[in-house]
C-alpha positions in Angstrom: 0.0 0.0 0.0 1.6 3.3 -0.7 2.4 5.7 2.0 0.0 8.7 1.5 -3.0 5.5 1.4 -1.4 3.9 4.5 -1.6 7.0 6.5 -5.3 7.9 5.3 -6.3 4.2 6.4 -4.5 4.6 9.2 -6.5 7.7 10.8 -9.6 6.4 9.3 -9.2 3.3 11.7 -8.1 5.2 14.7 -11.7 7.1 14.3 -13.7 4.5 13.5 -12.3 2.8 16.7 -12.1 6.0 19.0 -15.9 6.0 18.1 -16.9 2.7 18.7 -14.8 2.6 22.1 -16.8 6.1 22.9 -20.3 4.7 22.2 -19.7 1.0 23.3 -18.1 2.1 26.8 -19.7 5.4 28.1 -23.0 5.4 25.5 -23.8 2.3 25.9 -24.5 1.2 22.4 -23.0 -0.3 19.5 -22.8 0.8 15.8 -20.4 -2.2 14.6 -20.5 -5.7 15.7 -18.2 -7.0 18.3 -16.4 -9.0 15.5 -16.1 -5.9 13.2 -14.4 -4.1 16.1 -11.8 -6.6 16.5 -11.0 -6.7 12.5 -10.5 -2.8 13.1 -8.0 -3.5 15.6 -6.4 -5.8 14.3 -5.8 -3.9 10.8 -4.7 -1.0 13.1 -1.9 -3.0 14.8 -1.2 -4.6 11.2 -0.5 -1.3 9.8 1.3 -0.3 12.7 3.5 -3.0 12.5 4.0 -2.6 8.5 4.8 1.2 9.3 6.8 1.7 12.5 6.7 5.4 11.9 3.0 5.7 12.4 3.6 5.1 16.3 4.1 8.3 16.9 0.1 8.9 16.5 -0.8 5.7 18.5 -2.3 5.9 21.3 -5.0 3.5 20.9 -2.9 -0.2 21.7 -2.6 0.3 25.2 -5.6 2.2 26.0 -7.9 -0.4 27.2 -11.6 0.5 26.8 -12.4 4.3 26.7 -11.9 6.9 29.6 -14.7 6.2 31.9 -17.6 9.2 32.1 -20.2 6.8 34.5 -21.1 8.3 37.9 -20.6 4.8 39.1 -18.6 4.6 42.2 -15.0 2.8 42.0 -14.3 0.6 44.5 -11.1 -1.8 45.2 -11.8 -5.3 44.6 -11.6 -7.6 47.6 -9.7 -10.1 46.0 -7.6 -8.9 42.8 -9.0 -9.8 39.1 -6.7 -11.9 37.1 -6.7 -12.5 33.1 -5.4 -15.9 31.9 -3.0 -16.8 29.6 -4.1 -18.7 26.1 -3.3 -21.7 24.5 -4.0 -22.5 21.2 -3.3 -26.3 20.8 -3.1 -29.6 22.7 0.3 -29.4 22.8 0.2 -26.2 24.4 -1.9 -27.7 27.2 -0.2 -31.0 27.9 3.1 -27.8 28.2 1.0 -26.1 31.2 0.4 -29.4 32.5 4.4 -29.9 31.9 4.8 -26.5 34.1 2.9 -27.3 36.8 4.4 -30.4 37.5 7.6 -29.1 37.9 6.4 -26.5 39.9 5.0 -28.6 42.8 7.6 -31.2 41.8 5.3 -34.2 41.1 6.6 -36.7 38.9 5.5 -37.0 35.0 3.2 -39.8 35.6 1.2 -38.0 37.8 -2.3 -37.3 37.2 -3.7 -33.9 37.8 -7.5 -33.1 38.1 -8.4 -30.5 35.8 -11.9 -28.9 35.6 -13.5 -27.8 32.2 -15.3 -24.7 32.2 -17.0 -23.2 29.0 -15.2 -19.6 28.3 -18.6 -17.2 28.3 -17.9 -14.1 26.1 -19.8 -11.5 28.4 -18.6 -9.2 31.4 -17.2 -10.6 34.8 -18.3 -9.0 37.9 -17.3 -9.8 41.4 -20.5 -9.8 43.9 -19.9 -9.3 47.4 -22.3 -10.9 50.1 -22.1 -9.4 53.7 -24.2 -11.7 56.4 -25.8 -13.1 54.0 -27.1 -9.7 52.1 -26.0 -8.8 48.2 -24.3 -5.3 49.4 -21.6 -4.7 46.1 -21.2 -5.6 42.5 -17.7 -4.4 40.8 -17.1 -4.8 37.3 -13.7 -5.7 36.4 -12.6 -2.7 35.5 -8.5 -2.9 35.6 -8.6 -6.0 38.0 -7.6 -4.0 41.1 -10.6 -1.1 40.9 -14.4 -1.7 39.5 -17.3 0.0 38.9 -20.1 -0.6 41.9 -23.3 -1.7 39.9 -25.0 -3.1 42.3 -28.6 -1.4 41.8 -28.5 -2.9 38.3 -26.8 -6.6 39.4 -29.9 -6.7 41.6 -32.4 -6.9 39.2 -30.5 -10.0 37.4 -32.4 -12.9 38.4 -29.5 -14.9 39.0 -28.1 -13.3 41.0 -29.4 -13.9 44.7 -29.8 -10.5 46.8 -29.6 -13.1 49.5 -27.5 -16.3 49.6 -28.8 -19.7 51.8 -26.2 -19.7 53.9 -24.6 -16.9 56.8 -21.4 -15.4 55.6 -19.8 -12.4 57.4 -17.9 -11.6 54.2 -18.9 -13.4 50.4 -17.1 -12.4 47.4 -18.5 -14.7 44.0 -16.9 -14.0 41.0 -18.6 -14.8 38.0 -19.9 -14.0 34.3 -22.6 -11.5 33.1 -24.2 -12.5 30.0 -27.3 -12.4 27.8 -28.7 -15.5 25.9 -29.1 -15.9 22.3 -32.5 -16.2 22.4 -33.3 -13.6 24.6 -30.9 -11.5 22.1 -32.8 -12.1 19.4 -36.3 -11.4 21.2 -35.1 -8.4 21.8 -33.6 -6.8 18.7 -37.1 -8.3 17.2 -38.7 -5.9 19.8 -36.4 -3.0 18.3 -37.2 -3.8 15.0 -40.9 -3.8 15.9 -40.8 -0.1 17.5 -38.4 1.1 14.4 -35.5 1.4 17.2 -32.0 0.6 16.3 -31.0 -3.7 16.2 -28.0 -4.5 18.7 -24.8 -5.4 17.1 -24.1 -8.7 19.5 -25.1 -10.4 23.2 -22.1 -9.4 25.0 -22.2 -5.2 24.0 -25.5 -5.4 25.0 -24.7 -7.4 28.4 -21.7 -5.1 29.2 -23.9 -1.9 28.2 -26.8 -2.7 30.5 -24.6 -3.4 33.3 -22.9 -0.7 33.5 -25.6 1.8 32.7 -26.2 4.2 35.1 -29.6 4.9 34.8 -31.4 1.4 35.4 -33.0 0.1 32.5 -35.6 -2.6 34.4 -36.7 -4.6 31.5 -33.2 -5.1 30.1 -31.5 -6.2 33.5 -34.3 -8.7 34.2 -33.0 -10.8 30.8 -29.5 -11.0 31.5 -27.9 -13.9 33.3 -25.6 -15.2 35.6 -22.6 -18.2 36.2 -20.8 -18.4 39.1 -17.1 -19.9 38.9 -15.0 -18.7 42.0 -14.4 -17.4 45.5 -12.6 -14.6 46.4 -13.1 -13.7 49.8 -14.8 -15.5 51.7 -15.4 -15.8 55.6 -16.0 -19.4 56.2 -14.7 -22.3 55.2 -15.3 -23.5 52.0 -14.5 -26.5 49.8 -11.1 -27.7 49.1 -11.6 -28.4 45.4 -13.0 -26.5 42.1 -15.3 -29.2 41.0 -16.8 -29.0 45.0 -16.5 -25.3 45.0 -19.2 -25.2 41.9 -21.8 -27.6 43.7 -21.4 -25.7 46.6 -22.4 -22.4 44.3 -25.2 -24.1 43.2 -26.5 -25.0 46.9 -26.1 -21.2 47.7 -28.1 -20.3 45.5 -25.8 -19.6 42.3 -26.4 -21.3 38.5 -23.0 -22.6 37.8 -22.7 -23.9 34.0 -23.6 -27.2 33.4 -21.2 -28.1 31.1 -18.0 -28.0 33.6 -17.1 -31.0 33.9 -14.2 -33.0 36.2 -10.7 -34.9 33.9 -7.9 -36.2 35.4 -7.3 -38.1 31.7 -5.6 -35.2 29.2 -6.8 -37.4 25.9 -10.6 -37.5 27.2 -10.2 -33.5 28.1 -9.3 -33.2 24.6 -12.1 -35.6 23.3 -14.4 -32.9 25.6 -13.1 -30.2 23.8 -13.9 -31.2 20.4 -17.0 -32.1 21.4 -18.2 -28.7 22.9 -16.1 -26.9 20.2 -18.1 -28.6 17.4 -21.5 -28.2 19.2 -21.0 -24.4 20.6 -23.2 -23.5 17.8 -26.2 -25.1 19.3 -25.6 -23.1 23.2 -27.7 -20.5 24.2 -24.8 -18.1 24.4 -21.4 -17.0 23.2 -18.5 -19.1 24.3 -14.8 -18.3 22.7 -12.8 -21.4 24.7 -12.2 -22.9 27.4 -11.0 -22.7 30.8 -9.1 -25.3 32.4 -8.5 -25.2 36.6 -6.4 -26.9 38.5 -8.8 -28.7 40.7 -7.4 -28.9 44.0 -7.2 -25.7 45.9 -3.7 -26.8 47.9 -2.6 -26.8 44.7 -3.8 -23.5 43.5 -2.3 -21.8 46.4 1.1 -23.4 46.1 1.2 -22.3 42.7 0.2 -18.9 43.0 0.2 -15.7 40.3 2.3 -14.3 37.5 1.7 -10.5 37.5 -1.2 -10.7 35.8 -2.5 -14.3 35.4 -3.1 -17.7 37.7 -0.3 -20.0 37.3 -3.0 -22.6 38.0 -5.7 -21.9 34.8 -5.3 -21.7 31.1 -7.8 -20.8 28.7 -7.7 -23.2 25.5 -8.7 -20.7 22.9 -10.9 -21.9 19.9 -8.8 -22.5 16.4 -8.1 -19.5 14.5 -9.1 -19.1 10.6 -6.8 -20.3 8.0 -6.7 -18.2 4.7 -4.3 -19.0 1.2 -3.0 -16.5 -0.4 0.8 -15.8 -2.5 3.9 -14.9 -1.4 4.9 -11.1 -3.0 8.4 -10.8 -1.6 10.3 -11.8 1.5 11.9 -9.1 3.6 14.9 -8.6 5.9 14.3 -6.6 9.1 17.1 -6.4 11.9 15.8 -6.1 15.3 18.1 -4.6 18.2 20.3 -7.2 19.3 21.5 -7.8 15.4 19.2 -10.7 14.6 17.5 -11.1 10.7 14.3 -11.5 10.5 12.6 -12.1 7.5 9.0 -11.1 6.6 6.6 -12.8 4.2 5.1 -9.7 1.9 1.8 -11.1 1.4 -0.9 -10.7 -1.5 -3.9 -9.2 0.7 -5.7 -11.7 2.3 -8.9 -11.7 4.7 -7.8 -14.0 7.9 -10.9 -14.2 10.6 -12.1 -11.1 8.8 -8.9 -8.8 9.0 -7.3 -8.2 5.6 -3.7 -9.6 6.2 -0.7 -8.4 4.1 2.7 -10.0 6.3 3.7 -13.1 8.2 6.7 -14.4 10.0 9.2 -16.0 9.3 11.0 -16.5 12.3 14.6 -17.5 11.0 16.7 -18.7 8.3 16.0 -22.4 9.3 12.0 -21.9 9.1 12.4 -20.9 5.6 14.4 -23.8 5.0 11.8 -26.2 6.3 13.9 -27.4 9.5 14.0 -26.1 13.1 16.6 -25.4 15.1 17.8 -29.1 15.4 17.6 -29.8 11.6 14.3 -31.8 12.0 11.8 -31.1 9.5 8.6 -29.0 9.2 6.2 -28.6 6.9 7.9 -32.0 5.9 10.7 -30.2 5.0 9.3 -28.1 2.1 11.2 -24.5 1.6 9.4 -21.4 1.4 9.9 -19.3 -1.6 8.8 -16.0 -3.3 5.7 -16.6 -5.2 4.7 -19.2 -3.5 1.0 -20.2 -2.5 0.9 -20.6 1.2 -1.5 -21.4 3.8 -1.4 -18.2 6.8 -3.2 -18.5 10.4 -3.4 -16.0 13.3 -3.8 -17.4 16.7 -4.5 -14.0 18.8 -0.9 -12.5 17.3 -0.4 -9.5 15.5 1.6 -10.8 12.5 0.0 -14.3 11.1 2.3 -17.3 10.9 2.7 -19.7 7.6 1.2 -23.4 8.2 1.9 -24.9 4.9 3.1 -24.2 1.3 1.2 -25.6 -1.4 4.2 -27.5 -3.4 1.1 -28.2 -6.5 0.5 -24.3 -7.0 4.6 -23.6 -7.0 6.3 -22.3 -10.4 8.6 -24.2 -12.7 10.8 -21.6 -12.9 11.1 -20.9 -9.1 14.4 -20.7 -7.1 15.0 -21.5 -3.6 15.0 -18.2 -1.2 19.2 -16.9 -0.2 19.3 -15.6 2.9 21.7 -12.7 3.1 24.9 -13.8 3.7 26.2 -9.6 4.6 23.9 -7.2 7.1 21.7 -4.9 5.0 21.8 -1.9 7.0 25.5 -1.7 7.4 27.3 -4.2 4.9 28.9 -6.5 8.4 29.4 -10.1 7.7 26.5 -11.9 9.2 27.0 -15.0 11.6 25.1 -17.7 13.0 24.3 -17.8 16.6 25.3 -21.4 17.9 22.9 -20.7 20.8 19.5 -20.5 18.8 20.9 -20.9 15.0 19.4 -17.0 14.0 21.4 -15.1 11.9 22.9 -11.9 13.4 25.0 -9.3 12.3 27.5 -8.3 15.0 28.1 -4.7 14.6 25.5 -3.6 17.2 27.5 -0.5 18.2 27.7 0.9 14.0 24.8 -0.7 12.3 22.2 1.7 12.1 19.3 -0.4 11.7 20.3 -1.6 15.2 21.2 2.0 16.6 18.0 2.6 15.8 16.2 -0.8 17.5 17.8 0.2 20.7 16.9 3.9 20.9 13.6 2.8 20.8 13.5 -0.1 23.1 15.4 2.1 25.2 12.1 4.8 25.5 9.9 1.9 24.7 6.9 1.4 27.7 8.5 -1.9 29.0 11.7 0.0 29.2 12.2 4.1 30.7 8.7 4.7 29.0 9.3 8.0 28.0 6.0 9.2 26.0 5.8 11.7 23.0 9.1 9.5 21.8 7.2 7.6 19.0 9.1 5.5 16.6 8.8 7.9 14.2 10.3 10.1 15.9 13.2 8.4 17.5 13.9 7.7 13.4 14.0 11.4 12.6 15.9 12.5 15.6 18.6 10.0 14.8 18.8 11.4 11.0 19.3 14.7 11.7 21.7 14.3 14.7 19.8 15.3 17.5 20.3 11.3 19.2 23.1 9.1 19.1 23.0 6.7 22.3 20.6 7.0 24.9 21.9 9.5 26.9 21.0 12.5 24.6 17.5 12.0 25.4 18.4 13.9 28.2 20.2 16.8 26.6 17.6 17.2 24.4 16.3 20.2 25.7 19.1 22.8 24.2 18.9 21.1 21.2 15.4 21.6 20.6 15.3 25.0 21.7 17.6 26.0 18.7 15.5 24.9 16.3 14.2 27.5 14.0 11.4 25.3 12.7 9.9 22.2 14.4 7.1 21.5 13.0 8.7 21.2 9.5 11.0 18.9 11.2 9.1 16.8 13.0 5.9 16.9 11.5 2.5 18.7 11.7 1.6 19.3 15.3 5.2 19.8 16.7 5.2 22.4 18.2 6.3 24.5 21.4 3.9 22.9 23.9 4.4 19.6 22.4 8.3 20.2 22.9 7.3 21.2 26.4 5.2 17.6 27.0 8.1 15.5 25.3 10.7 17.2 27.7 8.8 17.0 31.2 8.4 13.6 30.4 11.7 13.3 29.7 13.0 14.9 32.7 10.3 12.7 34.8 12.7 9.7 33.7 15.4 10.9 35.3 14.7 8.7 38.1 14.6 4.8 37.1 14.3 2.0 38.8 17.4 -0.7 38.5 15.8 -3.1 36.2 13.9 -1.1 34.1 17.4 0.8 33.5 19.1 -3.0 32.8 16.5 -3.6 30.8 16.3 -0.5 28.6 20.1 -1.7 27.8 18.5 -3.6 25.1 21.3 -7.0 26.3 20.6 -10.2 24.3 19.0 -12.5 26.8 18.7 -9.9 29.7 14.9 -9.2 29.2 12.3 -7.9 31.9 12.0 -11.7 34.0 16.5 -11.6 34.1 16.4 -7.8 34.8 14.3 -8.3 37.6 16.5 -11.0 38.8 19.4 -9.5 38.9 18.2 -6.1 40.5 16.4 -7.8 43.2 19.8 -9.5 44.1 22.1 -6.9 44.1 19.7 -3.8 45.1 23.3 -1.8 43.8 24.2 -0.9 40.5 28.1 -0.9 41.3 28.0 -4.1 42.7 26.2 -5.5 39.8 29.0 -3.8 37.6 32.0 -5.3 39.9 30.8 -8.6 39.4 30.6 -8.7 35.7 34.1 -6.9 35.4 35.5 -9.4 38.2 34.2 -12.2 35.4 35.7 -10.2 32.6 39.3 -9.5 34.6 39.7 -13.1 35.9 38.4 -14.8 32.4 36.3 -17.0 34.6 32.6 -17.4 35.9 33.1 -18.3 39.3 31.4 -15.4 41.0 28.0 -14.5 42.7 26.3 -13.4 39.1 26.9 -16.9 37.7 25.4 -18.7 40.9 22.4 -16.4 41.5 18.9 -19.0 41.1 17.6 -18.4 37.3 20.8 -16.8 35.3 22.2 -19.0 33.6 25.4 -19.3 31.6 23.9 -17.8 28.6 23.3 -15.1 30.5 25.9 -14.3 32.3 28.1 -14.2 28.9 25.7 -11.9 27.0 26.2 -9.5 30.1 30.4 -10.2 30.2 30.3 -9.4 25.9 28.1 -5.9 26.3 30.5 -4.7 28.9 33.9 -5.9 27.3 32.8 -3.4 24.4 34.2 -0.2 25.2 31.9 1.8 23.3 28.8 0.1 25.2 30.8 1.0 28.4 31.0 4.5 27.3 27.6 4.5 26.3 26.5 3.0 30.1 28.8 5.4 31.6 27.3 8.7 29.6 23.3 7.3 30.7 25.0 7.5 34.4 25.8 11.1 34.5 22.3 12.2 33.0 20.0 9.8 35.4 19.4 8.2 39.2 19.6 4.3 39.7 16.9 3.1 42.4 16.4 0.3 43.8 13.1 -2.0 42.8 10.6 -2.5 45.8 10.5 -6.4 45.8 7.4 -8.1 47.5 9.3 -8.9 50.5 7.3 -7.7 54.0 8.9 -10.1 56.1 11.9 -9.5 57.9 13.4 -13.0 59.0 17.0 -14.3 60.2 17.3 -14.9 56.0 17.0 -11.5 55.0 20.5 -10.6 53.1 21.6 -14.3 53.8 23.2 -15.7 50.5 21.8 -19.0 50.7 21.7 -22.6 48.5 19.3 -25.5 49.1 20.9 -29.2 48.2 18.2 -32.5 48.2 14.5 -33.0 48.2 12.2 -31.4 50.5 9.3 -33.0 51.9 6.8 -29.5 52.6 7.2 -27.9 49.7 9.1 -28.1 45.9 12.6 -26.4 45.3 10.5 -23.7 43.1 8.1 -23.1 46.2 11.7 -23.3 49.0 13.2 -20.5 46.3 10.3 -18.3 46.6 9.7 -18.5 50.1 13.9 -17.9 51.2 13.4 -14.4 48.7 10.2 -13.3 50.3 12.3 -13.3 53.5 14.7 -11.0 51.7 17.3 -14.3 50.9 19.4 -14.2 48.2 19.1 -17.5 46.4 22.3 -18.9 44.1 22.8 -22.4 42.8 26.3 -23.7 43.5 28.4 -23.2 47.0 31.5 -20.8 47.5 32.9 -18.9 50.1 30.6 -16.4 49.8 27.4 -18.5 50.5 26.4 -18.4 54.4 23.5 -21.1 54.4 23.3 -24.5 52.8 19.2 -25.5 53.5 19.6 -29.3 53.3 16.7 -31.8 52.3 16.9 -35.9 51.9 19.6 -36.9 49.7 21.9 -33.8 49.6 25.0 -35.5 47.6 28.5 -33.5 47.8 27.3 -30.6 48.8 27.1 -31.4 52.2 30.7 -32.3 52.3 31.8 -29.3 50.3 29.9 -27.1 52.6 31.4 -28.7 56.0 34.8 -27.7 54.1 34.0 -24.6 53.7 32.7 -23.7 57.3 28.9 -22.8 56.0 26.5 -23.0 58.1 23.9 -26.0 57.7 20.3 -26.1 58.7 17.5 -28.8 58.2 14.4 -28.2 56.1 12.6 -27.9 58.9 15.1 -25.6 60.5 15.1 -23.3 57.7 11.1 -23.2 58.3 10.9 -22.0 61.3 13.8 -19.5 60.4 11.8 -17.5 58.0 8.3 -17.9 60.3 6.8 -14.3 60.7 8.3 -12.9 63.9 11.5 -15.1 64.1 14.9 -12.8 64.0 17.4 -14.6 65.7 20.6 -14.7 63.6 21.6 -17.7 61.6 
């Protein structure tokens, strides 16, 4: 699509959508269907991702919903509410199965109990019961503060204003939906009184809900599935499977078609089955969710930051589409990898016109992974090729399959570059993950210009009004280098005579003003986010946080890698600490043996404040600041659960003894590590000793 038509669909989407999230979220009505929103979204993140540049007029991709105008009141839920991650395949639910098991540390064999519960597509709302009496209704909202519907949840028949049993305190979480049939019943009513037809079930749902003035009629037809407990007062059961009859006997409807597996291939067989007949429910369903059944469980396994380690939701199959192969194209992210791009003949996938797909690497165009097995039994991909594309809830599609019947005589197998693009560098193969890189990441521009905008990127310093787009043009004319002269930006922009011209239409003095006082509010960054926003190959958010939770101080983080690059040898704390590994450690020891990285690290010092992160830790234990390793098997809880409870305490967890280590935590079958750490003079405690060291209260000195 040529640029001038790329932009003009590109601000045609981003009103279209503005509108719809304006109408849907604080009118209370639809104009498109639920399914034409998405296809909007999706060709606005599509067209973001073919044109970087455009970024700098985004703002829809993290907005969620539209600024809230209700007079509702907001209220902090009881008990947080969590999204869950997706899976797509079988194979990617025997792999949570696979996680959770280590986890706990059960063995392979073992069976777990999983309960099947249909995925309703309407709005979750957490009802909270106080002896006995309905007294709040929250709407998810962000998970942590709602919207308080409660005079409309009343009138929800079921939903019980008061529930068989005495509770002090009640919280039931559950779905808000509206049948099929009672949807259709009443857009024939519309269409009777020459009103306007509703676009689907679940806008309507979520628009009654959270309407402030009550609209009688329309609450009395929605309905209501219970599926959890958040707070609650008394005891309740110790499965999920119980926990949903026990729903049912308060007084709850619970969906009928959960069901109890402890047997992954009938789960499966379950699936299909539902999957095949969804068309004949009574209301919308876009998955499944799968629960750990027992609660023990649950607990021990605990949350990510923003989902249950203990639930997946086993998404329905994406659509496939066919369509040609245009050209294939070379893009080089920041740590010097190439990644190729299918340019695709436009396509319609689940109704959003498609015009790229990954590639992934060298080897996946080849028809082999990373272990020279085959896929796509081993057929190539080529340009002009006919190829079969799915999306499965990411941005840019993936290939399935290349038709080898539709492929031309005079084809030629695709040559990956063998020299960078950008900056003419012999390219390499990375042993570690066979992607080709090219290693000039301190003069290729292509990568200058990755890592100047991770570095202002949200999951990095964050630093809005610093677009893609921008970050491009400030690069080309010499106002940015390295990350530091983000922060000596402000001269520089002062002396120039025309902004606007040089940035683009709308640049001008108070949108200088914004870019700078957000700028200047990044002066201040947390230790991670700063590691992090160093764009280091294998050091992303989960390592950063790692690594600044251990060492709290920057300097000592940076002695430790030097004393590794000095002494030509890994033996220090950074290689032992629990969950950094070696590959790690040697992408850190390879950025900071570059002098010009150093440089660049030393420049970003002068201009900002390191801080420490505030870890979750609110105990304070005879652990806390102890460098600690646990040896054996533990009979209370797995090595996972052990790690997580020493760091709670404020320990500092690594993985092999040396002088340094303090404690060795010792479970049944502890091998050489006893001996070693007799040797050494450390300090050994029992499992059990280790327990009641970290109990709440206890500070006696180890």
């Amino acid at each position: 699509m040529p640029k001038n038509k790329t932009l003009e669909r590109f601000k045609k989407l981003k009103k279209e959508i503005s509108r719809a999230r304006e109408n849907y979220f604080n009118k209370n009505k639809s104009d498109i269907t639920d399914q034409e929103y998405d296809r909007l979204i999706d060709e606005y993140r599509n067209l973001l991702v073919a044109d970087p540049s455009l970024s700098s007029t985004d703002e829809l991709t993290n907005q969620v919903g539209a600024f809230p105008q209700s007079k509702f009141k907001k209220v902090k839920h009881r008990s947080p509410m969590y999204s869950l991650s997706n899976g797509f395949s079988n194979d990617d639910i025997l792999v949570f199965l696979k996680q959770v098991k280590s986890f706990l540390d059960l063995p392979e064999n073992e069976k777990i109990a999983l309960v099947f519960e249909p995925k309703i597509d309407g709005l979750s709302l957490a009802l909270t019961y106080q002896n006995g009496m309905l007294v709040q209704a929250l709407t998810r909202g962000d998970g942590i503060v709602g919207e308080d519907v409660l005079n409309n949840a009343r009138l929800i028949p079921d939903i019980p204003e008061k529930i068989l049993y005495d509770f002090d305190i009640l919280e039931v979480k559950g779905e808000v939906y509206l049948t099929n049939s009672k949807f259709r019943d009443l857009n024939a009513e519309q269409e009777k009184n020459g009103a306007k037809i509703f676009s689907n079930p679940r806008n309507v749902a979520s628009g009654t809900i959270r309407q402030f003035k009550t609209n009688v009629q329309r609450n009395e037809k929605l309905s209501f599935f219970a599926y959890s407990v958040g707070q609650s007062t008394n005891e309740m059961p110790s499965t999920q499977f119980e926990l949903l009859t026990e729903l049912g006997r308060l007084g709850f409807k619970t969906n009928p078609l959960s069901k109890l597996f402890y047997d992954p291939i009938e789960l499966f067989k379950y699936y299909e089955k539902i999957f095949s007949e969804r068309a004949l429910l009574d209301y919308d369903i876009d998955g499944i969710v799968y629960k750990i059944n027992d609660f023990n469980f649950q607990k021990r396994l605990g949350f990510r930051s923003a989902s249950p380690r203990w639930a997946i939701a086993h998404k329905f199959p994406s659509e496939l589409s066919i369509t040609k192969i245009n050209d294939i194209e070379i893009q080089i992210g920041r740590t010097g990898a190439l990644s190729p791009v299918a340019k695709l003949e436009p396509v319609n996938v689940g109704g959003v016109i498609v015009s790229s797909a990954t590639l992934h690497n060298r080897d996946f165009i080849r028809g082999v992974d990373n272990k020279g097995n085959f896929i796509r039994s081993g057929a190539d991909i080529r340009v002009g090729d006919w190829v079969t594309i799915y999306r499965a809830g990411d941005v840019i599609p993936k290939i399935e399959n290349v038709d080898l019947l539709k492929r031309s005589k005079n084809s030629v197998p695709y040559v990956f570059p063998t020299i960078c693009p950008s900056c003419g560098e012999k390219v390499s193969v990375d042993g570690s993950d066979s992607t080709v890189r090219c290693p000039a990441f301190n003069k290729c521009e292509a990568q200058i210009i990755a890592q100047l905008k991770h570095f202002v990127s949200k999951k990095a310093l964050n630093i809005d009004g610093l677009g893609e787009r921008i970050v491009e043009v400030f690069l080309k004319i010499g106002l940015v280098t390295e990350p530091a002269d983000f922060f000596k930006l402000k001269n520089k922009l002062s002396n120039l005579s025309d902004i606007e011209n040089i940035l683009g239409k709308g640049w001008g003095k108070k949108s200088v003003d914004k870019l700078l006082s957000s700028i200047e509010a990044r002066r201040v960054v947390k230790f991670d986010k700063f590691l992090f926003a160093l764009g280091i190959r294998h050091i992303g958010e989960t390592v950063s946080n790692i690594l600044a939770k251990y060492y709290e101080d920057w300097e000592q983080f940076e002695i430790d890698v030097f004393e590794i690059i000095e002494k030509k040898s890994v033996s220090s704390s950074l290689s032992q600490i629990e969950g950094i590994g070696p590959l790690m450690v040697n992408s850190l020891v390879e950025y900071f043996k570059n002098e010009k990285a150093i440089i660049k690290v030393r420049n970003l010092l002068k201009q900002i404040e390191i801080t420490n992160i505030k870890t979750k830790q609110n105990l304070s234990s005879a652990v806390t600041n102890i460098k600690l390793v646990f040896t054996g098997t533990f009979k209370n809880a797995s090595r996972a659960e052990m790690k997580e409870i020493a760091e709670k305490n404020g320990a500092k967890v690594l993985t092999s003894l040396s002088g340094s280590v303090e404690v060795l935590v010792v479970g049944e079958g502890p091998g050489s590590k006893l001996k070693k750490a007799s040797d050494l003079g450390i300090k050994i405690v029992s499992e059990e000793e280790f327990l009641s060291l970290v109990s709440v209260g206890n500070k006696d000195q180890v």
